[in-house]
N, C-alpha and C positions, 0 to 999 in steps of 0.2 A: 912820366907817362901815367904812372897812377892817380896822380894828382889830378891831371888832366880828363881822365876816366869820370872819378870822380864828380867832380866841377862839372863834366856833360852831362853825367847820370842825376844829380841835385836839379841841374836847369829843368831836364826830363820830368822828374816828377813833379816840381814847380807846376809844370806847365801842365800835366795829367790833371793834377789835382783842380785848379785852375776850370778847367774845361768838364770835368766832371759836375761843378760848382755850379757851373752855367746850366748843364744838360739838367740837374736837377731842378734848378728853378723853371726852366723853361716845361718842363712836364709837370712841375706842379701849380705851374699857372693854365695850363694846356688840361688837366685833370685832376680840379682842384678835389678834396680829400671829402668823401661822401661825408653825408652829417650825422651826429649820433640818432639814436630811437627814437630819444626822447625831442629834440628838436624836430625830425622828420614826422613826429606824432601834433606837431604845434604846425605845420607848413601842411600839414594835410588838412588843417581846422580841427582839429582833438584837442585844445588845450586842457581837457581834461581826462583824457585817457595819460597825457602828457605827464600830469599832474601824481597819476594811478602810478603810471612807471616809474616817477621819479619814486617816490615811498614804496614802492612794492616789498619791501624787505621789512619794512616797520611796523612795530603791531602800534596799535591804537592809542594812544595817552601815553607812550614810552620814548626814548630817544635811542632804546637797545635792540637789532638786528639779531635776529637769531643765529646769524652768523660770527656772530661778535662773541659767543659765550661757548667757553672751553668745555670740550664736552667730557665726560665721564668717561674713562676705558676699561674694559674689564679685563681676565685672563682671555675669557673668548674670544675678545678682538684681535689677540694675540697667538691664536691658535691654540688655547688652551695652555700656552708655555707661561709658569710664573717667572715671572722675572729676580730678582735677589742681587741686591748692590751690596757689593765685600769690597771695600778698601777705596772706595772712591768709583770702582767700575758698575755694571752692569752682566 
């Protein structure tokens, strides 16, 4: 009987999954997935606003984002707590 259970409950989600499968393709052909910025900036005629956004993070002559560089922490960012590693901890 269990076995049987089983073997329906597998068929079941076979066939869930299956049709889930379908439901997604069908909606993402129905509403296909809007375009980034920077593309919608090149379909609007800005290829060079385009251009603006793609480097926006870049300074001039550099290939380094200011996001890229680890910044300095003091006790103040810390609330004023010094921190002191004993034994391996914090």
């Amino acid at each position: 009987m269990q076995g049987l259970l089983a073997a329906e409950k597998a068929t079941e989600c076979v066939a869930l999954k299956a049709r889930r499968k379908h439901e997604r393709e069908q909606l993402h052909h129905e509403f296909p997935p809007c375009p980034g910025f920077e593309q919608w900036l090149v379909v609007q005629g800005k290829p060079e606003a385009a251009r603006q956004w793609r480097y926006r993070e870049s300074k001039p002559g550099s290939h380094e984002a200011e996001n890229d560089r680890p910044s300095q922490k003091s006790a103040d960012d810390f609330g004023g707590i010094h921190l002191v590693e004993e034994g391996g901890h914090v």
